[in-house]
C-alpha positions as CSV (number, residue, x, y, z in Angstrom):
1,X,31.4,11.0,26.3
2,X,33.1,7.7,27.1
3,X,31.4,4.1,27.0
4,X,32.2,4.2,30.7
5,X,30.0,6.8,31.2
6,X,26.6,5.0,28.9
7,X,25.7,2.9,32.1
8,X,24.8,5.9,34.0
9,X,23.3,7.8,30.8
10,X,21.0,4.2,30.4
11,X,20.0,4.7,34.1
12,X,19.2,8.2,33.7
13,X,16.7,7.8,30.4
14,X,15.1,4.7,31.8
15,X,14.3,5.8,34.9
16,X,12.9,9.3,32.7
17,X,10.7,6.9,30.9
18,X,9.2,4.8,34.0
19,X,6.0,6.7,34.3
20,X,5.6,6.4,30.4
21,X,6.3,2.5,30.2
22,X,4.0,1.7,33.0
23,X,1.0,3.5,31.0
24,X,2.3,1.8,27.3
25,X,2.4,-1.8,29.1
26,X,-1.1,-1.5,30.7
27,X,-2.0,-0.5,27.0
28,X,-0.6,-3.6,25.4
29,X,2.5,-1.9,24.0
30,X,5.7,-2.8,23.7
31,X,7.5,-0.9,21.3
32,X,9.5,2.4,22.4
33,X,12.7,3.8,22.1
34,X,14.5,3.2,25.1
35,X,17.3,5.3,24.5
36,X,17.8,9.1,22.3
37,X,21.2,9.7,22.1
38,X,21.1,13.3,20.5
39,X,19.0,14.1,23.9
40,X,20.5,12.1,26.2
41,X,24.1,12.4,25.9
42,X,25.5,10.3,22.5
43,X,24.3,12.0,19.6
44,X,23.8,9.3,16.8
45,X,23.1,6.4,19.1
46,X,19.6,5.2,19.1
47,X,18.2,2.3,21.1
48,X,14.7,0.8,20.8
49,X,12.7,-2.1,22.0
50,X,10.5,-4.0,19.3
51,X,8.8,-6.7,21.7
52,X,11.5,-9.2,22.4
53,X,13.6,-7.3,19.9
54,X,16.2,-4.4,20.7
55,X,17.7,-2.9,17.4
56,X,20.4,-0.4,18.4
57,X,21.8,1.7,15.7
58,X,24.1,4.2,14.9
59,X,23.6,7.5,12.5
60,X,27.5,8.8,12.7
61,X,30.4,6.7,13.5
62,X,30.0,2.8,14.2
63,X,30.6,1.3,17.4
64,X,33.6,-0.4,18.0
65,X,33.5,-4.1,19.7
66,X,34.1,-3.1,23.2
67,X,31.2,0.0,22.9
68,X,28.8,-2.9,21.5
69,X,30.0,-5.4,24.5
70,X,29.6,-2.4,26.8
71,X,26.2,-1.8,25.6
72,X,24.7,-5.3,25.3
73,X,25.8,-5.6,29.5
74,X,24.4,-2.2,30.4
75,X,21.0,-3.5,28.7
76,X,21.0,-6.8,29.9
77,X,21.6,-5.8,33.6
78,X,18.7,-3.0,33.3
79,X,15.9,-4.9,31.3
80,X,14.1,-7.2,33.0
81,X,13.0,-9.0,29.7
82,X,15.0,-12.0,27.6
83,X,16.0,-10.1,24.5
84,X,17.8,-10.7,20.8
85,X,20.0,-7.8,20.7
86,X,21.0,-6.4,16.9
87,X,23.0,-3.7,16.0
88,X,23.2,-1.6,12.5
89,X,24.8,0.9,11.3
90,X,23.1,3.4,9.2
91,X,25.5,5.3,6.8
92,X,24.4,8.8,6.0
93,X,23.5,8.6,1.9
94,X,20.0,6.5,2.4
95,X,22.0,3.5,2.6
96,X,22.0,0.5,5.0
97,X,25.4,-1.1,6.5
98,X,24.9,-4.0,9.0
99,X,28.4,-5.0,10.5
100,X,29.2,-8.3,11.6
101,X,28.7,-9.1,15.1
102,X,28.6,-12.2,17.3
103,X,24.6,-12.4,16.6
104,X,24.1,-15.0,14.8
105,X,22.8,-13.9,10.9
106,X,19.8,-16.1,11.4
107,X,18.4,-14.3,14.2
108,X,19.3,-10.8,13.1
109,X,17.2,-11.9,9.9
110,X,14.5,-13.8,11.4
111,X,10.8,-11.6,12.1
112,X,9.3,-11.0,15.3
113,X,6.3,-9.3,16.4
114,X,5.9,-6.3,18.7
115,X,2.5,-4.7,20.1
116,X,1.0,-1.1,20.0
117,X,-2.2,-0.4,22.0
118,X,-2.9,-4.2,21.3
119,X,-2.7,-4.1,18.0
120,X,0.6,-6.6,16.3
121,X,3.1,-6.0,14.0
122,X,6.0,-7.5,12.3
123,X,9.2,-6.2,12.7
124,X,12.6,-7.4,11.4
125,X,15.6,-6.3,12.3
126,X,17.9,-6.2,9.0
127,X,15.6,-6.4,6.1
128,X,16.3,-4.6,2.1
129,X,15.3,-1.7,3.2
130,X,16.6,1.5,5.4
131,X,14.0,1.8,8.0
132,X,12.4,-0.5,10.6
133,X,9.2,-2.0,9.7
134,X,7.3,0.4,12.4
135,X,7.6,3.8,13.1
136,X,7.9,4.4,17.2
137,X,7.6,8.2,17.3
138,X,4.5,8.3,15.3
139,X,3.2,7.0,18.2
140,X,1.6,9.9,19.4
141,X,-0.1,10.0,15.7
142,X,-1.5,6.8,16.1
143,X,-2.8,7.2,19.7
144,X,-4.7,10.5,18.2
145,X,-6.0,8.4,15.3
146,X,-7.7,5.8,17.5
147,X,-10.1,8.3,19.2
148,X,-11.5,9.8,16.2
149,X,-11.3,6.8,13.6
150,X,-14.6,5.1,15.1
151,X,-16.9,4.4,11.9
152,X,-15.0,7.1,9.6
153,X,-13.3,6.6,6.2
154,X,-9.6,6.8,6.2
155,X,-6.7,7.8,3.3
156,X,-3.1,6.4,4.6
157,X,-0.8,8.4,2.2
158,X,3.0,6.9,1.9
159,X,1.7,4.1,4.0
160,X,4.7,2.5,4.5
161,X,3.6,-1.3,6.3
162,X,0.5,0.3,6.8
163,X,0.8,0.5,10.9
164,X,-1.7,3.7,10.4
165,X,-4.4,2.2,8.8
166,X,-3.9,-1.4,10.6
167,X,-4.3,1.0,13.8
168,X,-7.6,2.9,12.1
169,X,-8.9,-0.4,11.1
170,X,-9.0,-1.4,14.4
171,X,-10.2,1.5,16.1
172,X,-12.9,0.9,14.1
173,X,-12.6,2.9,10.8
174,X,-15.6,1.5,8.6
175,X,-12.9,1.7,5.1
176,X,-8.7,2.4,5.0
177,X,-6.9,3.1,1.7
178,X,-3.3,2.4,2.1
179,X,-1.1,4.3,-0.8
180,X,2.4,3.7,-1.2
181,X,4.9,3.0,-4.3
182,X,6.5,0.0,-3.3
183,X,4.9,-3.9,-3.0
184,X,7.1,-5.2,-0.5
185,X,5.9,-2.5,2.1
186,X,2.0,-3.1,1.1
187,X,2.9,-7.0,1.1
188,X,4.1,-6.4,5.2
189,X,0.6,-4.6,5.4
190,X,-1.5,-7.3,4.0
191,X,0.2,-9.4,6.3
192,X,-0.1,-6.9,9.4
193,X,-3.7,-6.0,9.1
194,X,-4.1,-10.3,8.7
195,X,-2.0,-10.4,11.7
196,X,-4.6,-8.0,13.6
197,X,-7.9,-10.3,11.8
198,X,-9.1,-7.0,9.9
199,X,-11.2,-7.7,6.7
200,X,-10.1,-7.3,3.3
201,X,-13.5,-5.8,2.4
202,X,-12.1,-2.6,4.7
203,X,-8.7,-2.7,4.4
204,X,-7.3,-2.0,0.9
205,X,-4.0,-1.5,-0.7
206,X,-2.7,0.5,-3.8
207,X,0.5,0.0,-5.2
208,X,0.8,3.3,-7.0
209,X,2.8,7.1,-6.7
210,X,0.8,8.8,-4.0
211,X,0.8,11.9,-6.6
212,X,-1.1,10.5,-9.2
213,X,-3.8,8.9,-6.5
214,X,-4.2,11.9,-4.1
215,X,-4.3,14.6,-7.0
216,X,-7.5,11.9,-8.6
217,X,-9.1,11.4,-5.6
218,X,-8.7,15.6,-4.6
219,X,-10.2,16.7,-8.8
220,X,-6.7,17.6,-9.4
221,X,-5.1,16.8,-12.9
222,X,-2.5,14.4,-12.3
223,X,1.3,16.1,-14.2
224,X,4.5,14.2,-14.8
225,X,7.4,14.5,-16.6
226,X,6.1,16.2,-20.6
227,X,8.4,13.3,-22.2
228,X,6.6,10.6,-20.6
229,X,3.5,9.3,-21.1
230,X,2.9,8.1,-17.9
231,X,0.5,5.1,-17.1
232,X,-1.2,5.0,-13.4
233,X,-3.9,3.6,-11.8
234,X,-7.6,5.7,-12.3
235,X,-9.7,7.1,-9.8
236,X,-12.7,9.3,-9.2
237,X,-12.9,12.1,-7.2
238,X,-13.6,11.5,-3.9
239,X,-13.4,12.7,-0.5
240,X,-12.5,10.3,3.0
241,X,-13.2,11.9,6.5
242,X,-9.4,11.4,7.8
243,X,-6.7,11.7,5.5
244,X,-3.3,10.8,6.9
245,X,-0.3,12.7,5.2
246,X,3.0,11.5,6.4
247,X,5.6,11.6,3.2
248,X,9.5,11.0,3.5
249,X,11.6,14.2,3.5
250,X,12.4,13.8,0.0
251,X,12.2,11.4,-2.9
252,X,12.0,11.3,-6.7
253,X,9.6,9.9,-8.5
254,X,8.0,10.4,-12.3
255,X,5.0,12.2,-11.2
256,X,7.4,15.0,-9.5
257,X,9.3,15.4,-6.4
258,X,8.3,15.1,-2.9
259,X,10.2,17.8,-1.5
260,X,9.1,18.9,2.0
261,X,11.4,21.4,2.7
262,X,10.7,23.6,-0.2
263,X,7.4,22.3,-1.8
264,X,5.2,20.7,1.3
265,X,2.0,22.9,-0.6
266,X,1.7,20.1,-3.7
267,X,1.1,17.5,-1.3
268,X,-0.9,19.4,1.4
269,X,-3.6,21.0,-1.0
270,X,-4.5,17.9,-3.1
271,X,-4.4,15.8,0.8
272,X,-6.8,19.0,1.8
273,X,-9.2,18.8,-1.3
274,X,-9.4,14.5,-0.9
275,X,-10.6,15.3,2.7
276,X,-14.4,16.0,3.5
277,X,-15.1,19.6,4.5
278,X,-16.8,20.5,7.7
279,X,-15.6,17.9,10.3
280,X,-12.8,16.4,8.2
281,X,-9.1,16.0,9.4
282,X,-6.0,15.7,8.0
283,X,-2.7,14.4,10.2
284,X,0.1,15.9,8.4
285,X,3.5,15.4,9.4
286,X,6.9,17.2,8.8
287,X,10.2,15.7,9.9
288,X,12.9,18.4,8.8
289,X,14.6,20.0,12.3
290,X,15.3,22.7,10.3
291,X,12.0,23.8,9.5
292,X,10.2,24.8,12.7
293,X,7.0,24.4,13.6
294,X,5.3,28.0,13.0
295,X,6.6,28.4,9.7
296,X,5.3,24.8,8.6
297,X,1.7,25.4,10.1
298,X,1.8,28.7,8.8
299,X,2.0,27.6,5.2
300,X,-0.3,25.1,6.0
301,X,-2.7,27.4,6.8
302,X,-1.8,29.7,3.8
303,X,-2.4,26.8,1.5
304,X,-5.8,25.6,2.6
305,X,-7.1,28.7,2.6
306,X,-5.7,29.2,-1.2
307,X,-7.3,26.0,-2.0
308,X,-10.7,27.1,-0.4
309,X,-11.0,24.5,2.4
310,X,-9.7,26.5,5.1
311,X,-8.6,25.1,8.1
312,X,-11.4,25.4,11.0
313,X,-8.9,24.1,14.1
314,X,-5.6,22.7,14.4
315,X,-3.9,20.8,17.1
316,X,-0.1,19.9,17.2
317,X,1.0,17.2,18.7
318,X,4.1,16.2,20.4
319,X,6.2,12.9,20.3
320,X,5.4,10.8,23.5
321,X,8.4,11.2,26.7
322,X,10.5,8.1,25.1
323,X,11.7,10.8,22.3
324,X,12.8,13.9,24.3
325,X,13.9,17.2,22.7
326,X,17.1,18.8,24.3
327,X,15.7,22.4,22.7
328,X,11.8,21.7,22.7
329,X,11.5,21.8,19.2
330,X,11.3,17.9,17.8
331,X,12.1,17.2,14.5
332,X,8.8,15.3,13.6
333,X,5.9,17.6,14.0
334,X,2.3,16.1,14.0
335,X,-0.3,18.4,13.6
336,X,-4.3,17.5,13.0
337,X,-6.2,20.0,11.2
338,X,-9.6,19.8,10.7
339,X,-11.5,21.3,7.4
């Protein structure tokens, strides 16, 4: 492909998309990807809308000035918003590269807010961290989670800037857990679910492993490295009626390895056990490509069955039309199984 040829590829996935922004916008939502390159003709180029923010990124090889001038036109001419425009470039090890570019630091740095199903949430475009502030394609996750969150209790495991249980809590989930390792996410929550006027006395978040809380709160004994003695935060066993399981592809901590390739059983069974039987639901998500969907619910299956909560029903569901599949088979898979 040549940068001639984006203008017509832009055309082509926003006019794909027309039927899908009309329903988000009469839903209060204006965060979506706008553009999927690996689907729609320049593998590693992404392109999303964040409210009055577009953040266009790279995955492969950076964009040279005239691709970036090229770009910012093709946008400009086609959205029918004002917009700051910000482009990074991701390198491939985990790692974050942001390349200079005539935005101005100030506003590439500065946060914004964006809206999903009415709900608000703060996004900055170049921030310590790899990954926006709010996942777009679990979208479809979320959307799922406000139908059945009325008046239930709800577990947010690897809550990230809690957008999951900001969105339970104001679906109306009567109490939301949010688990994750690192402060500065949970202090973006905290300031999300203020954003959003939810109550502390519902909302609450744990800076801890998610292995040592899940494997409490499922009667599990919590195991770790045999050199260390580890300190974590204590729980009782107890058991939530939606438990939300969406960890990172891999990452290493001292209470063990969250491998989801080779190992997605440790997580699944103590998220299973936390979870009330008859009538409660786990979301689970995977996001290798190269694990496919059958083989994943497959061992999900296997493994609640092992750990005596067998799964009753199970429904997948599919990223929403702004991240289309060029084979059918999207790399995240949501599926909601219920105990």
């Amino acid at each position: 492909m040549t940068i001639r040829e984006f203008g017509s590829l832009l055309e082509r996935a926003l006019s794909d998309r027309k039927d899908l922004f009309e329903k988000l916008h009469s839903e209060q939502t204006n965060a979506y990807r706008l553009f999927h390159g690996i689907s729609e003709g320049w593998e590693g180029l992404t392109i999303d809308r964040y409210g009055s923010l577009v953040l266009v990124q790279t995955f492969r090889e950076p964009l040279c000035s005239e691709e970036l001038s090229t770009i910012e036109k093709e946008l400009r001419s086609r959205l029918s918003w004002s917009f700051v425009l910000v482009y990074n470039h991701r390198a491939k090890k985990a790692t974050q590269s942001f390349d200079e570019w005539f935005l101005p630091e100030s506003e590439s740095l500065s946060e914004m807010q964006c809206q999903e199903f009415g709900n608000n949430y703060l996004i900055r475009a170049r921030h310590p961290g790899i990954d926006p502030w709010f996942f777009l394609d679990f979208r479809a996750g979320r959307r799922f989670l406000r139908e059945i969150a009325q008046d239930r209790s709800v577990l947010n495991l690897f809550s990230y800037t809690c957008s999951v249980g900001v969105c339970a809590a104001k679906a109306g989930a009567k109490e939301v857990w949010n688990v994750d390792f690192s402060s500065s996410n949970l202090e973006v929550g905290k300031r999300n679910a203020a954003l959003n006027q939810i109550s502390e006395d519902c909302f609450r978040t744990i800076q801890e492993d998610c292995f040592p809380v899940m494997r409490q709160l499922a009667g599990l004994p919590v195991g770790g490295r045999p050199s260390q003695k580890l300190k974590y935060k204590k729980f009782d066993p107890r058991e939530f009626d939606i438990v939300v399981l969406d960890p990172p592809t891999w990452s290493k901590g001292p209470f063990g390895a969250v491998d989801i390739e080779n190992d997605y059983p440790s997580l699944f069974k103590a998220a299973v056990l936390a979870t009330k039987p008859a009538g409660g639901v786990v979301i689970a998500t995977h996001h290798l490509a190269s694990v496919g969907m059958e083989t994943w619910v497959d061992i999900l299956k296997r493994c609640a069955a092992k750990a005596g909560r067998p799964i009753r029903s199970l429904q997948t569901i599919a990223p929403e039309a702004d991240f289309p599949s060029f084979d059918g088979r999207p790399p995240l898979k949501i599926v909601a199984c219920e105990i």
